[in-house]
C-alpha positions in Angstrom: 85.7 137.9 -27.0 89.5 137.8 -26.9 89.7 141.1 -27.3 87.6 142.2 -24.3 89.3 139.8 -22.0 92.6 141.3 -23.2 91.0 144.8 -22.3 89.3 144.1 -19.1 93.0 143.0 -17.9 94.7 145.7 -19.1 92.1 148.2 -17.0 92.6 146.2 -14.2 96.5 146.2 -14.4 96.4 149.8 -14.8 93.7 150.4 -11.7 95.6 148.3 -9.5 99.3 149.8 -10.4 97.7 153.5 -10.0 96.2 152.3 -6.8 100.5 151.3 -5.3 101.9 154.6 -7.2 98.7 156.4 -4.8 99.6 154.6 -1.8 103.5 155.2 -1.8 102.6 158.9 -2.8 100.7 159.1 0.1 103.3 157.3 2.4 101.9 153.9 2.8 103.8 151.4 5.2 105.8 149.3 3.9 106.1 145.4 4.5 108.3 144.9 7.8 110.9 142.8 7.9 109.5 141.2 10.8 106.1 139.9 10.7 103.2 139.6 12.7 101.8 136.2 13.9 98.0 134.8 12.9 97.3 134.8 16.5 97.3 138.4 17.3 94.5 138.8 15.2 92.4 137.9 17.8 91.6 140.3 21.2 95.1 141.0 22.5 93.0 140.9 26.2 92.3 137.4 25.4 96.1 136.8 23.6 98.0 138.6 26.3 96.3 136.1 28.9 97.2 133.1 27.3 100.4 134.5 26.7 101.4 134.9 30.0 99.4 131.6 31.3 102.0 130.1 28.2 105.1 132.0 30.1 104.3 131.0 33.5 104.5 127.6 32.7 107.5 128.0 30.8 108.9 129.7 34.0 108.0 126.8 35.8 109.2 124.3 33.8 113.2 126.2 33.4 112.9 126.3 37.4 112.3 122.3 37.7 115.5 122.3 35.3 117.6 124.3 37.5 116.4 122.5 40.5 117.7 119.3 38.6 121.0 120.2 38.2 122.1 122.5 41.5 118.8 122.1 43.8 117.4 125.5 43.5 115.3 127.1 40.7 117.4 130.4 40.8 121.3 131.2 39.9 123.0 132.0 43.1 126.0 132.6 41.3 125.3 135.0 38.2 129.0 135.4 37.1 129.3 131.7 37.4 126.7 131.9 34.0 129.2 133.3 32.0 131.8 130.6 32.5 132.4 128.6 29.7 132.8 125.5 31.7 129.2 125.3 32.8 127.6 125.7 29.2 128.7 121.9 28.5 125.1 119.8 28.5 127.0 116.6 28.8 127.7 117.3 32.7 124.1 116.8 32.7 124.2 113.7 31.6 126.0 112.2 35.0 125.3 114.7 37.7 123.9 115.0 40.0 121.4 112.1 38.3 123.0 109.3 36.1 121.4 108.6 33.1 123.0 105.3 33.1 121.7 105.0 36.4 118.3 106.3 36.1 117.3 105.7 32.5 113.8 107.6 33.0 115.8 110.7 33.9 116.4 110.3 30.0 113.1 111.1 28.9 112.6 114.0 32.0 115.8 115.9 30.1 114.0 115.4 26.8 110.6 116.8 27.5 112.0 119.8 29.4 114.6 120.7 26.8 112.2 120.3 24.1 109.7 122.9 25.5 112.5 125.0 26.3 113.4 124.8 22.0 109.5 124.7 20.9 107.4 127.2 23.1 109.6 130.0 22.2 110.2 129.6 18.7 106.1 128.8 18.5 105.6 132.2 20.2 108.3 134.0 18.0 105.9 132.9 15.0 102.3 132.7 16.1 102.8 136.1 17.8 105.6 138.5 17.3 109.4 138.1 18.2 108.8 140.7 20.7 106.7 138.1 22.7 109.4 135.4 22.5 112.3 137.9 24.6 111.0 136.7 28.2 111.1 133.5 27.4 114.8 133.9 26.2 115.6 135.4 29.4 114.1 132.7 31.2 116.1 130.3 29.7 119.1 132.7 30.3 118.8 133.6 34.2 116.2 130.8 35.4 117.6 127.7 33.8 120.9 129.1 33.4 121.9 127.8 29.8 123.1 131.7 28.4 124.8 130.3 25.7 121.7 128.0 25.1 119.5 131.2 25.1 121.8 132.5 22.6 120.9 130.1 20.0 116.9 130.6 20.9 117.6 134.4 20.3 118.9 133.7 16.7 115.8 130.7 16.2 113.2 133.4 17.4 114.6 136.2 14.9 115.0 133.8 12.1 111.4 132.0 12.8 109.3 135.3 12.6 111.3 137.1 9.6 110.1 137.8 6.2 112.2 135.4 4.0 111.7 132.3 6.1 107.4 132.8 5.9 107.2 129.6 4.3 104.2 128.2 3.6 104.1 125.9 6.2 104.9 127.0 9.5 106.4 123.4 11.0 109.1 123.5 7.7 110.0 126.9 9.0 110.2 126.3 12.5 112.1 122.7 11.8 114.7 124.9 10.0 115.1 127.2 12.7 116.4 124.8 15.5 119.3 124.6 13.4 121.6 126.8 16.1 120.2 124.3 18.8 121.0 121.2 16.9 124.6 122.7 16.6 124.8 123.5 20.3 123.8 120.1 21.4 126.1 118.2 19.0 129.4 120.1 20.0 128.4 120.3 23.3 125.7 117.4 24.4 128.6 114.9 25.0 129.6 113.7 28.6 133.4 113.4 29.2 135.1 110.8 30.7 132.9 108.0 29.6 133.6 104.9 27.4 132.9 105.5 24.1 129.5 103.5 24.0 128.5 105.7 27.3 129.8 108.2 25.1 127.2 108.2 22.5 124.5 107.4 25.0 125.0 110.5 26.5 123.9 112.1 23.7 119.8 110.5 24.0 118.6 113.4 26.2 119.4 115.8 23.2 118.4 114.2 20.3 115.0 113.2 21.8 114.7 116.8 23.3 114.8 118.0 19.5 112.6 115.1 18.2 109.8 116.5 21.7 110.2 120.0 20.3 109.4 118.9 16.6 106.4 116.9 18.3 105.5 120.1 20.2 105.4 122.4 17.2 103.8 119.8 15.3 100.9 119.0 17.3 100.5 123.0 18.0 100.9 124.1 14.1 98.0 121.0 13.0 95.6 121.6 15.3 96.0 125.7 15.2 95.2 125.0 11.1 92.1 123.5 12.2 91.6 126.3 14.8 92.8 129.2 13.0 95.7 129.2 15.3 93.1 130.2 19.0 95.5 132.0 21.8 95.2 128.6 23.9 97.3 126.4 21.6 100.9 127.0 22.9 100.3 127.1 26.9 98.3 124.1 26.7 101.0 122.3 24.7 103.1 123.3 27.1 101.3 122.4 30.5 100.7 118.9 28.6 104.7 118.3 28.3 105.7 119.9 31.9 103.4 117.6 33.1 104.8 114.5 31.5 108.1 115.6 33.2 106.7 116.0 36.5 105.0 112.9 36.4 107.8 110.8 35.3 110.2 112.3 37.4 107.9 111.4 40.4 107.3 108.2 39.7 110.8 106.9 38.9 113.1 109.2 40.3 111.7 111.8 42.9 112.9 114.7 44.6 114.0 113.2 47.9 116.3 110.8 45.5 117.6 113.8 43.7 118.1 115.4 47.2 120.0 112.5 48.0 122.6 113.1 44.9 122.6 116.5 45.2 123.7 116.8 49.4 124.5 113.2 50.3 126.0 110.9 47.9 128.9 113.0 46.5 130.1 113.6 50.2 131.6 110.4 50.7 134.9 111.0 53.1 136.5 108.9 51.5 136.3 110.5 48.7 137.2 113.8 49.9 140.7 115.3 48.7 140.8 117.3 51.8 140.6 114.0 53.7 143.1 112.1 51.9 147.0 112.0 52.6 148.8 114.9 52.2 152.8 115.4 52.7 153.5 118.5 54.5 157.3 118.9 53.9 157.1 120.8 51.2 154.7 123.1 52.9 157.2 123.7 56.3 159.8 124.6 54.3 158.0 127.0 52.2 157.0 128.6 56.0 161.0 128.6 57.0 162.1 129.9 53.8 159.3 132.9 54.1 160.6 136.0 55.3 157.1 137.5 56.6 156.4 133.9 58.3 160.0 133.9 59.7 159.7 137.8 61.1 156.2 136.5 62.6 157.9 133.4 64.3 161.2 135.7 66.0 158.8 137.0 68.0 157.8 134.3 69.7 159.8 131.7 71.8 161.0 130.0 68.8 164.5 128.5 68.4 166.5 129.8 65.6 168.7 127.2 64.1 166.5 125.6 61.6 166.8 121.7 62.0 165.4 123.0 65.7 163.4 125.4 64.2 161.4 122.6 62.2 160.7 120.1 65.3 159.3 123.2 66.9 156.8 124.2 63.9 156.4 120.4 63.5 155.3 120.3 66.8 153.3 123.1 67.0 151.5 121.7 63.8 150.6 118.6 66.4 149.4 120.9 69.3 147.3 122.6 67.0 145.7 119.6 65.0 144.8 118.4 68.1 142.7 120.9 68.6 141.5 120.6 65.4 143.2 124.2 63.4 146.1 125.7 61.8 148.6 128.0 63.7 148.8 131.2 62.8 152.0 130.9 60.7 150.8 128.2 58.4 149.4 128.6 55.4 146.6 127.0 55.1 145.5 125.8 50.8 142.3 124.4 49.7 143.6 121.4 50.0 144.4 121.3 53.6 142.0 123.2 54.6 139.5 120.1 56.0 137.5 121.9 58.7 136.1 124.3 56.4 135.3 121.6 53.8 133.7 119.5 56.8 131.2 122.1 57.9 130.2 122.8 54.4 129.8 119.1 53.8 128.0 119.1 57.0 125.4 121.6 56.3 124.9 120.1 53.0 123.4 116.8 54.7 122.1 118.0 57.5 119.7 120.5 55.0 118.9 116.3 53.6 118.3 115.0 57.0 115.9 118.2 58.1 114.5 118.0 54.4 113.7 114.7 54.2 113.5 112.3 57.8 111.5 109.7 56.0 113.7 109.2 53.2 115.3 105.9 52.7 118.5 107.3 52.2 118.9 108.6 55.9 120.7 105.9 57.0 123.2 106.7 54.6 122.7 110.5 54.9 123.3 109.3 59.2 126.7 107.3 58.2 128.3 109.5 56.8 127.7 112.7 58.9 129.0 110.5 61.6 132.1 109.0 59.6 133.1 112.4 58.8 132.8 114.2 62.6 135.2 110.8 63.3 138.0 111.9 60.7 140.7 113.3 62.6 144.1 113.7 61.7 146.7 111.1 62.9 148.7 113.2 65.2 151.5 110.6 65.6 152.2 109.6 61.8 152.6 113.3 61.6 155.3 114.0 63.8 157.1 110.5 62.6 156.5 111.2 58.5 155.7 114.4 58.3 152.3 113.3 56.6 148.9 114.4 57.1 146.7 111.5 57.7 143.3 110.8 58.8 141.9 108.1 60.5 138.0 107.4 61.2 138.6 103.9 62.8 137.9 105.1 66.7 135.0 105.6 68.3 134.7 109.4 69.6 131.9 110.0 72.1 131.1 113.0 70.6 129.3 111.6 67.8 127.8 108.3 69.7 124.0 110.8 69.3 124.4 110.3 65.8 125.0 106.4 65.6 122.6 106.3 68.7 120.0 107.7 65.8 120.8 105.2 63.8 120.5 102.0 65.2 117.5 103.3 66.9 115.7 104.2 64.0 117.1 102.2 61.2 118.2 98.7 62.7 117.6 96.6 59.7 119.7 98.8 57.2 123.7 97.7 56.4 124.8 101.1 57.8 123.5 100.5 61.3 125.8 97.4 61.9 128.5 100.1 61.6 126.5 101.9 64.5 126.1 98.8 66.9 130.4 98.3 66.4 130.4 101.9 67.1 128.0 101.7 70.4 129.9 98.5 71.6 133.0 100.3 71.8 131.5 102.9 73.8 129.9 100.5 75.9 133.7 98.6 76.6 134.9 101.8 77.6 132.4 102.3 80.3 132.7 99.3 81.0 129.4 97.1 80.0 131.0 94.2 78.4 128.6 92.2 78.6 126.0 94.7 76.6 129.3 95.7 74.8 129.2 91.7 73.5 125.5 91.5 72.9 126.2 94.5 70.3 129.1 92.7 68.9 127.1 89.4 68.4 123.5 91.2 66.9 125.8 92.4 64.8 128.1 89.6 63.3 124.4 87.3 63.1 123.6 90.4 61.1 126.5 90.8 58.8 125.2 87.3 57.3 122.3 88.6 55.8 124.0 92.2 54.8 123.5 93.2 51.2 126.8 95.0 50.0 126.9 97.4 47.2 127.9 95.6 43.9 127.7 97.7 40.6 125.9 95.0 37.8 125.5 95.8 35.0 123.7 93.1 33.2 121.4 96.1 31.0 121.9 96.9 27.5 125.6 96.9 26.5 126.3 96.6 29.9 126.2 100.3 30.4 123.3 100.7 32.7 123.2 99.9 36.2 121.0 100.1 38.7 122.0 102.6 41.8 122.9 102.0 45.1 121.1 101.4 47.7 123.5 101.3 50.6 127.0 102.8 51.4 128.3 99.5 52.9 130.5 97.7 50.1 131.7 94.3 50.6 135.4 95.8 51.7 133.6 98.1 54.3 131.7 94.9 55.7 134.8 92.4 55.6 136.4 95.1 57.5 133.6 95.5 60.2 133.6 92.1 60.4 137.2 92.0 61.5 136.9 95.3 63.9 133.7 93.2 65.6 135.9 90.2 66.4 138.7 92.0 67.4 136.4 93.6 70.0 134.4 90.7 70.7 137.9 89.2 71.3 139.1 92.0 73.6 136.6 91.8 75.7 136.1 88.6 76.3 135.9 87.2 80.1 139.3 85.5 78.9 140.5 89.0 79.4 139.3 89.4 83.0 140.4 88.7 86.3 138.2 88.1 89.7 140.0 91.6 90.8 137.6 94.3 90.6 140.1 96.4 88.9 140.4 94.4 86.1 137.2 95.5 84.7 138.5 99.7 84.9 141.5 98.6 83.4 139.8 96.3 80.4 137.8 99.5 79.8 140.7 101.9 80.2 142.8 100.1 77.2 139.7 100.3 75.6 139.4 103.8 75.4 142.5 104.7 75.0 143.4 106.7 71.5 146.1 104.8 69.2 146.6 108.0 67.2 146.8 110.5 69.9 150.3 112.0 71.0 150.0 110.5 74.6 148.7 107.0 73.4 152.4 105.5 74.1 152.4 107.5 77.3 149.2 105.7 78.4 150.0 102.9 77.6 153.2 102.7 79.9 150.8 103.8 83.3 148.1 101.0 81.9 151.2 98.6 82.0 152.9 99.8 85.4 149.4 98.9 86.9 149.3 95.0 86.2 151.5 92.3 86.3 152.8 90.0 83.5 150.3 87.6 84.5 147.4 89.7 84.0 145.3 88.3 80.9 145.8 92.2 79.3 149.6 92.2 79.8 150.1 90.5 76.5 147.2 93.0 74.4 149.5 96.1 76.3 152.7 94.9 74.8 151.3 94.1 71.3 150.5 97.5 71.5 153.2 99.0 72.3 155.4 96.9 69.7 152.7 98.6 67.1 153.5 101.6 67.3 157.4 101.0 66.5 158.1 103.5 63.5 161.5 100.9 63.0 160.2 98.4 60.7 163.5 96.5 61.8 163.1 96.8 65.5 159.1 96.1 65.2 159.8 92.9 63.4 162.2 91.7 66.3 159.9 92.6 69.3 157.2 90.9 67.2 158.7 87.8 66.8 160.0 87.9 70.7 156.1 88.3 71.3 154.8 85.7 69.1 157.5 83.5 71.0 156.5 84.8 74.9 153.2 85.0 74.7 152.1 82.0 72.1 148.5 81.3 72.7 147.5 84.5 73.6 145.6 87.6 72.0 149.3 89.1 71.6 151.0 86.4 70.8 148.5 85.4 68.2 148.4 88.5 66.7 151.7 89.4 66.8 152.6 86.3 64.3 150.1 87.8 62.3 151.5 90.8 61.8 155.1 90.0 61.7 154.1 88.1 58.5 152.1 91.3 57.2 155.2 93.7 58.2 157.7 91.2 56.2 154.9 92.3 52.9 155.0 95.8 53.4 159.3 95.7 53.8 159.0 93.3 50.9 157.0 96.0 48.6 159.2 98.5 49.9 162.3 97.4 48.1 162.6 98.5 44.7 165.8 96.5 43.5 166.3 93.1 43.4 168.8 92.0 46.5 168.9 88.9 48.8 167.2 91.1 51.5 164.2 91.4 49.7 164.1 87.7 48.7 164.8 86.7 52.4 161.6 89.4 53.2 159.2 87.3 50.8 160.7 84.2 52.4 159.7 85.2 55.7 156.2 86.6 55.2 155.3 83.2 53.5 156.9 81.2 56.3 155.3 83.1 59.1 151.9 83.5 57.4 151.7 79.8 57.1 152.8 79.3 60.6 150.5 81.5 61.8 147.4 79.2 59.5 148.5 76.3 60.9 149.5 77.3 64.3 146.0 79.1 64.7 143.7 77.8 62.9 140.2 78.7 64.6 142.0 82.5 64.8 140.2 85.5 63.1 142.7 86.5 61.3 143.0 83.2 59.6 141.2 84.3 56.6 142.7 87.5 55.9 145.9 84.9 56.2 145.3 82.6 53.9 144.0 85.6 51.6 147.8 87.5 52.2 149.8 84.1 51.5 147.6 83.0 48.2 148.7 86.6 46.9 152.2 86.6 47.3 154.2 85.4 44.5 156.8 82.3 44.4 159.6 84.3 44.0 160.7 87.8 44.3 160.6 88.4 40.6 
C-alpha cells in the first residue's frame, strides 16, 4: 500500500512539473508584479459603473474639503500647490474653522480624511492600481494636498503588489497607510498653540486614520461574505460623506463657515495696512532716489531738501486726502490700504449677497462700515510724520450702511454703534432732538448689551465657545462715552433763543477734527459768537486739543479749566490736563524731578477733577486713570 501511494505521487509530481516545463516552452505568462483585484472578476460593465459611482463621490467629498479650507472646491492658484508652506495639515486645525472652537468640525476633518486614505487604497486592492490613479489626482488638484497624494501614490502601489498579498486584505491595507501616518505626524501639528492645544490639534488625524481603518474594515468583512460585489466601496463611501455632510450641517454650517472665511478675519483693526505706520524712512528713501528726484525737477518743486521734504510731506497730505499716493511715492504692501480695502470689501460683500439671512450680518454690516470710515489722519501726519487712521467720525458716505443696520437688525450689539453713528448725522443737520432720542435708545440699550468674552470653562480650558458679536466690552465702554459726549453736546444747555445757534451747534458738529482745515474752521465757528455763547467754551477746548506742544496744551488747559469752571470745557479740560500729565509722565524714560512732578500733577488734577465733578461722565474713566497710577515715580 505504501508503495503505491509513494508511486501515485511520484506520477503526479512528474505530470504536473512536465505540464510548467510545457507551459514556459510555450511562453506562458508569468505572475505580474502587480495583481489583479477579486472584484474584476465580475462584468467590468457592472464594475466600471460602480467604479465611477465610487469616484464621483470621492470627487465630491475632496471638493467639500477644499471648500472647507479656501471656500471653493477648485485650486485657483495651481503653483500655490507646490508651496511647501500650504502642505502643513495643522493650519487646518485653526482656519478658517477652530477646532477649539467648533469641536464637531473635529469629527467632519476625520471622516473626510479617512475616505480620502481608505477609498483609494480599497480600490488599489479590490480592483487594480490602475483604478486608484484618479482618485490620486483628485486628492492632488481637487483637495489640493499634493504632497498628501504623494503618500496615497506609494499606499496604492504597495497595497496591490505581489509581496504584500497577505492573506488578509485589512492587515495589508493597515500596513499600507504607513506613508500617511508619517505625513500626519510630522506635519498634523498646529503652530503657535500651547502645548495642550498642541496635541489637540492632532485629533482630526489620528481619528481620520482610526475612520479609514473602520472604512476598510467594514468593506473587506462584508466583501468576504459577498465575495467582494462591485457596490462595496462607493457605498462605504456615500455612507461616510454623508456623516460629514450631516454633521457639518447641523453644528457648523456653510453660512458660519462663510462667515470665517469673508467676515471674521477682516477685522480693521486687525488690519496691518490700517495700523500706524512711520513714513520717515520712506521720504527719505524718495529724496535720496535719483529716478524719484529726476521725476520731482520737473515739477515746481523746491530744491533745497529741508524745503524739499515739507513740499513732498505736503503733497503726501493733498493726496491722502483724496485718498491715493502721488506719483513719486512708492507705495509697499504695507501702505498700500486702498487696495487692501476693496479686496476686503468684495470679500464681505460676496457674504452679505451670499447670505442676507445670516446671523452674522450685522457683524458682516459693522465692519464694512467701520472700514469705509478708516481714513488717514491728515494732521498727525504733517505734525509726526506718521500714518494714522482714525474711524471715530461719522462720514455721510457710509450713513446707507449703518441706516441697514439699525433698520434691519435693531436688537443686535452692533447696531448701537449704528444709532451713535445716525445721531451724529442727525446733530449735524441739525435734529437734536431726534439726534438725542438715538443717543438715549441707545445708552437704555447698552444695559442689556452682551459683549464678547472668551470662557473657557471646557476641557482643559482649551475650548471655547465662538463669538457671537464683534462688540467687546472696550468697544462698548467706549460707545458709551462717545454717546454721552454727544448727548452732552447737544444738549439745550448748548443752545441759545437765537435761531442761529442751532446752524452753529450743528456746524461744530460736523466739522472734521482730523482734517487739514479743522483748525481753520474752527477759528470762523469762533469769530461768529461771542464768549458768552453756551459753545464758546466747547470751541476753545477744541482748539487747545489740537496743540502738538504738550507744554503749551497743558498751560491753555489749565487757563480753561480755571475760565470756564462749570462748563463742558471747563470740565473737560481738567480732565484732560490730568490725562496729558500721564502721557508726559510715560514719556520720560529716566528718573528726574520733572517726571515726578508730572505724576504729582496727574494725581492731583485727576482727583480734583472726581471731586470737583462728580455727576461728570468722565468720572469713571477718572477714578479708573488715578487707581492705576502708582505712588511714586519708581
Amino acid at each position: 500500500m505504501a508503495r503505491d501511494k509513494i508511486a501515485r505521487l511520484t506520477a503526479l509530481f512528474l505530470y504536473m512539473a512536465k505540464k510548467l516545463k510545457k507551459r514556459k516552452a510555450n511562453g506562458g505568462p508569468a505572475k505580474s508584479f502587480m495583481t489583479v483585484g477579486p472584484t474584476l472578476h465580475y462584468s467590468h460593465t457592472n464594475v466600471h459603473k460602480r467604479w465611477a459611482l465610487a469616484l464621483t463621490l470621492f470627487i465630491i467629498a475632496c471638493a467639500f474639503w477644499a471648500v472647507l479650507f479656501s471656500g471653493s472646491p477648485y485650486p485657483e492658484n495651481i503653483p500655490a500647490l507646490f508651496n511647501a508652506e500650504t502642505w502643513s495639515l495643522g493650519q487646518h486645525t485653526t482656519q478658517p474653522l477652530s477646532i477649539f472652537e467648533y469641536p464637531w468640525h473635529i469629527e467632519v476633518l476625520a471622516l473626510l480624511l479617512g475616505i480620502m486614505i481608505a477609498v483609494p487604497l480599497l480600490i488599489s486592492q479590490l480592483l487594480s492600481f490602475r483604478y486608484s490613479i484618479p482618485f490620486i489626482l483628485a486628492v492632488f488638484f481637487i483637495a489640493q494636498m499634493p504632497l498628501f497624494a504623494a503618500t496615497l501614490l506609494i499606499s496604492c502601489i504597495a497595497v496591490a503588489c505581489r509581496p504584500l498579498r497577505f492573506r488578509s486584505r485589512f492587515i495589508a491595507l493597515a500596513l499600507c497607510t504607513a506613508p500617511q501616518l508619517i505625513y500626519l505626524a510630522l506635519l498634523g501639528g498646529a503652530e503657535q498653540l500651547s502645548p495642550v492645544e498642541w496635541g489637540i490639534s492632532y485629533a482630526p488625524w489620528f481619528l481620520a486614520w482610526l475612520t479609514a481603518l473602520l472604512i476598510t474594515g467594514a468593506v473587506i468583512l462584508v466583501g468576504h461574505y459577498t465575495r467582494y460585489r462591485p457596490g462595496l466601496t462607493w457605498t462605504a463611501t456615500a455612507i461616510s460623506l454623508a456623516a460629514a455632510f450631516i454633521i457639518f450641517q447641523t453644528t457648523i454650517g456653510f453660512a458660519e463657515l462663510d462667515y470665517r472665511l469673508y467676515v471674521a478675519g477682516n477685522n480693521p483693526e486687525e488690519i496691518r495696512q490700517f495700523h500706524d505706520h512711520k513714513l520717515t524712512d520712506n521720504i527719505d528713501a524718495a529724496l535720496e532716489n535719483p529716478k524719484t528726484r529726476a521725476l520731482l525737477s520737473r515739477g515746481f518743486y523746491p530744491t533745497e531738501p529741508i524745503q524739499l521734504r515739507q513740499e513732498l510731506k505736503k503733497d503726501i497730505a493733498v493726496n491722502l486726502a483724496y485718498d491715493r499716493w502721488p506719483k513719486w511715492f512708492d507705495v509697499t504692501d504695507n501702505l498700500n490700504y486702498q487696495a487692501k480695502r476693496q479686496e476686503i470689501l468684495l470679500q464681505i460683500d460676496r457674504f452679505i449677497r451670499e447670505r442676507p439671512h445670516c446671523d452674522r450680518m450685522p457683524i458682516a454690516l459693522y465692519y464694512k462700515a467701520m472700514l469705509n470710515e478708516c481714513s488717514p489722519d491728515i494732521r498727525t501726519f504733517q505734525q509726526t510724520e506718521i500714518l494714522r487712521f482714525y474711524n471715530d467720525y461719522a462720514h455721510w458716505e457710509n450713513q446707507p450702511i449703518w441706516e441697514r443696520l439699525y433698520e434691519e437688525f435693531p436688537q443686535s450689539p452692533e447696531s448701537l454703534e449704528a444709532r451713535r453713528r445716525l445721531a451724529s448725522h442727525l446733530a449735524a443737520k441739525g435734529e437734536f432732538d431726534r439726534a438725542r432720542q438715538y443717543c438715549d435708545t441707545a445708552l437704555a440699550l447698552l444695559k442689556q448689551a452682551k459683549p464678547t468674552i472668551i470662557n473657557n470653562t471646557s476641557f482643559l480650558g482649551v475650548f471655547s465657545k465662538p463669538e457671537k458679536t464683534a462688540m467687546t466690552r472696550f468697544k462698548l465702554k467706549d460707545l458709551k462715552l462717545h454717546l454721552k459726549e454727544l448727548q452732552w453736546l447737544i444738549s439745550p444747555e448748548n443752545l441759545t433763543e437765537d435761531p442761529q445757534s442751532a446752524q452753529r451747534l450743528a456746524e461744530f458738529v460736523r466739522l472734521n477734527p482730523y482734517k487739514r482745515d479743522y483748525p481753520a474752521r474752527l477759528d470762523e465757528l469762533l469769530a461768529k459768537i461771542t464768549e458768552e455763547d453756551p459753545l464758546h467754551d466747547n470751541i476753545m477746548l477744541a482748539k487747545t486739543m489740537i496743540i502738538s506742544d504738550t507744554q503749551l496744551r497743558s498751560k491753555n488747559l489749565k487757563e480753561l479749566s480755571v475760565n470756564y469752571a462749570g462748563t463742558d470745557g471747563g470740565t473737560r479740560a481738567l480732565y484732560e490736563l490730568g490725562l496729558l500729565n500721564i502721557k508726559i509722565w510715560k514719556e520720560q524714560h529716566e528718573q528726574t524731578d520733572f517726571k515726578v512732578e508730572c505724576l504729582a500733577n496727574a494725581r492731583k488734577y485727576l482727583r480734583q477733577f472726581i471731586e470737583t465733578y462728580p455727576a461728570s461722565i468722565y468720572r469713571n474713566e477718572a477714578e479708573e486713570k488715578l487707581d492705576s497710577l502708582p505712588t511714586s515715580s519708581a
